[in-house]
C-alpha atoms as an extended CHARMM CRD file, in Angstrom:
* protein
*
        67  EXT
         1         1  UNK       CA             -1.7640000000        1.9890000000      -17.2160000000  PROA      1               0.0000000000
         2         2  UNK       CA             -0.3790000000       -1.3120000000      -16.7590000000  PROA      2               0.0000000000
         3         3  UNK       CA             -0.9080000000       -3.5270000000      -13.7710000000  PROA      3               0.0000000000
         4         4  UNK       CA              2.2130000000       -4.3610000000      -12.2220000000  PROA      4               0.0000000000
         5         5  UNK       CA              0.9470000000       -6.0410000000       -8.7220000000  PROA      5               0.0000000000
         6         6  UNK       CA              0.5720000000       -9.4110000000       -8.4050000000  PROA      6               0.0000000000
         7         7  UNK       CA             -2.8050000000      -10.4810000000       -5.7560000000  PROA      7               0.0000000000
         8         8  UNK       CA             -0.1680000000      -11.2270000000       -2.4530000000  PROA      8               0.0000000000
         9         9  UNK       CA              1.2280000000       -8.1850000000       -3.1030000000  PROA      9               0.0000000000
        10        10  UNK       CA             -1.7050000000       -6.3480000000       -2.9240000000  PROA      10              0.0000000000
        11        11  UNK       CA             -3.3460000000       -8.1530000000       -0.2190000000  PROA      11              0.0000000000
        12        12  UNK       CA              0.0590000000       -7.9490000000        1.9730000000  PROA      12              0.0000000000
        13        13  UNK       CA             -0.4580000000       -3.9080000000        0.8500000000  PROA      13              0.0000000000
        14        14  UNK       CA             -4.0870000000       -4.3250000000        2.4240000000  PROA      14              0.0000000000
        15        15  UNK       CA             -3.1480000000       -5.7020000000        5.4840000000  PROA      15              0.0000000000
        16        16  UNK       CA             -0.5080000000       -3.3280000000        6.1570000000  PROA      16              0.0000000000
        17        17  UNK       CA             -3.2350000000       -0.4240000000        5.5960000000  PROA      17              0.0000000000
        18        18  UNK       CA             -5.3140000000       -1.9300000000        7.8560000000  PROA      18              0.0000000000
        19        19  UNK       CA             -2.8080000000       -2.1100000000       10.5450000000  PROA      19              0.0000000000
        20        20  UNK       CA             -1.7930000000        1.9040000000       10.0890000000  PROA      20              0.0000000000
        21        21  UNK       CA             -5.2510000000        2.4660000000       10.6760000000  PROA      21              0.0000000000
        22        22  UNK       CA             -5.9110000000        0.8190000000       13.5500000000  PROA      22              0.0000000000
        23        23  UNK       CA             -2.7660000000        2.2030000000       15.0110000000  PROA      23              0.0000000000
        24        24  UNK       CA             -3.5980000000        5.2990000000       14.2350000000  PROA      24              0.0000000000
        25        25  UNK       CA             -7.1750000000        4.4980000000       15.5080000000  PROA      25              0.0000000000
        26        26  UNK       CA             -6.5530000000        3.2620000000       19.0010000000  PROA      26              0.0000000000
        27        27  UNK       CA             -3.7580000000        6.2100000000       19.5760000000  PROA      27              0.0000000000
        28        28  UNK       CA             -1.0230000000        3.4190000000       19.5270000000  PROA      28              0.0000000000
        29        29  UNK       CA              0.4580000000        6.0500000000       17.5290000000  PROA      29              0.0000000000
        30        30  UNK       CA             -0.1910000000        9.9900000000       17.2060000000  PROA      30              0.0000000000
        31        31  UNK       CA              1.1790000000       13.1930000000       16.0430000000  PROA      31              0.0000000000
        32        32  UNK       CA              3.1270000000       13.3370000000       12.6910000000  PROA      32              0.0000000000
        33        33  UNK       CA              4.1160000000        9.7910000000       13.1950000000  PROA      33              0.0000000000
        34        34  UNK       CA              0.1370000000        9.0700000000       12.8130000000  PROA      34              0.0000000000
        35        35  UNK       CA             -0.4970000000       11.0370000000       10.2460000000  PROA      35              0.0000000000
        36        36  UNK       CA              2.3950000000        9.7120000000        7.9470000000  PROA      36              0.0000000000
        37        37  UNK       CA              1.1970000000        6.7190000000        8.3440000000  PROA      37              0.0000000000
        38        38  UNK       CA             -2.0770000000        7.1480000000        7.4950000000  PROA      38              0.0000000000
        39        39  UNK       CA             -0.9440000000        8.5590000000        4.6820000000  PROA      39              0.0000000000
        40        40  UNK       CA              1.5380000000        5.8210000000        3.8780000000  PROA      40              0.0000000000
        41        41  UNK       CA             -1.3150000000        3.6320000000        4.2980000000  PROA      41              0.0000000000
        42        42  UNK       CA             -3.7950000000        5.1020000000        1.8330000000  PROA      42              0.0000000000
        43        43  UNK       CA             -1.3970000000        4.9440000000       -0.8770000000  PROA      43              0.0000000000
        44        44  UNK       CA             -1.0730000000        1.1920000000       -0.1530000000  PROA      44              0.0000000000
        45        45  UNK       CA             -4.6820000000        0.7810000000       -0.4610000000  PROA      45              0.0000000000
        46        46  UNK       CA             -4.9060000000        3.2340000000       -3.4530000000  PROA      46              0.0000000000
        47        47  UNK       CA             -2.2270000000        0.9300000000       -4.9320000000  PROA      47              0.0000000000
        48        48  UNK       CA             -4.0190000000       -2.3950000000       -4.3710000000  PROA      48              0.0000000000
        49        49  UNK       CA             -6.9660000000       -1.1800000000       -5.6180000000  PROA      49              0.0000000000
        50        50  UNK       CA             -5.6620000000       -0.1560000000       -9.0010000000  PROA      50              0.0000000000
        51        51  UNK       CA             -3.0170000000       -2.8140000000       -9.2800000000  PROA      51              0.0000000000
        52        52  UNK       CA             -0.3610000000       -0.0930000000      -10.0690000000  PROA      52              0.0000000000
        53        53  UNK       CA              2.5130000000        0.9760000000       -8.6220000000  PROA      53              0.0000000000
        54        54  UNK       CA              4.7260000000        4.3340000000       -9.8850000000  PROA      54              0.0000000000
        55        55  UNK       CA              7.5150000000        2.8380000000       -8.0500000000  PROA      55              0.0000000000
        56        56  UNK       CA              7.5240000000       -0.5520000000       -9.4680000000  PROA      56              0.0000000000
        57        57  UNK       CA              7.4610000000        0.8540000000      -12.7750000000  PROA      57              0.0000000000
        58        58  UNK       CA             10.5650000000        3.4400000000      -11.8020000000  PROA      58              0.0000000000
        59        59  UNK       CA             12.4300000000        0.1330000000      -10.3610000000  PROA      59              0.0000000000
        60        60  UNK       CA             11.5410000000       -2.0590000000      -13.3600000000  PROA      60              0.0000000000
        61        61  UNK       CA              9.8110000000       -4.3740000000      -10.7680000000  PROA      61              0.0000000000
        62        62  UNK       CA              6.9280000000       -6.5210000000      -11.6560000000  PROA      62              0.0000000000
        63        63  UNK       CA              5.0410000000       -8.6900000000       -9.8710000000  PROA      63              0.0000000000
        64        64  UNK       CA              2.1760000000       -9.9170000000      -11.7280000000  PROA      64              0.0000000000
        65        65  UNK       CA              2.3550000000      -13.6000000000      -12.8970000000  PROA      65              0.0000000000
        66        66  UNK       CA              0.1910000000      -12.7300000000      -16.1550000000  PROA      66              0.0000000000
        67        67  UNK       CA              1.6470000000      -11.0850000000      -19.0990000000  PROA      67              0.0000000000
């Protein structure tokens, strides 16, 4: 697997995990709404964490600056 995420796309992935989270956390937002979310959020930090993304590599997209 190649990497494909550069590191301010995966810390901007981070922070936007974080942020579900605490939503979701302080009942900002609940229900399905909360739970997609969360969801949508783990697969950000999954992402980040292995530096892939399926649907970079479906788009063609790279952002990694080393080759």
């Amino acid at each position: 697997m190649k990497t494909n995420m550069g590191s301010l796309d995966k810390a901007i992935r981070i922070i936007i995990a974080i942020t579900f989270a605490m939503l979701y956390i302080t009942k900002t937002v609940e229900g399905t709404a909360g739970i997609v979310l969360l969801v949508v959020g783990g697969i950000f930090l999954l992402t980040s964490i292995v530096s892939f993304c399926p649907l970079y590599s479906i788009l063609g997209l790279n952002t990694c600056s080393k080759k």
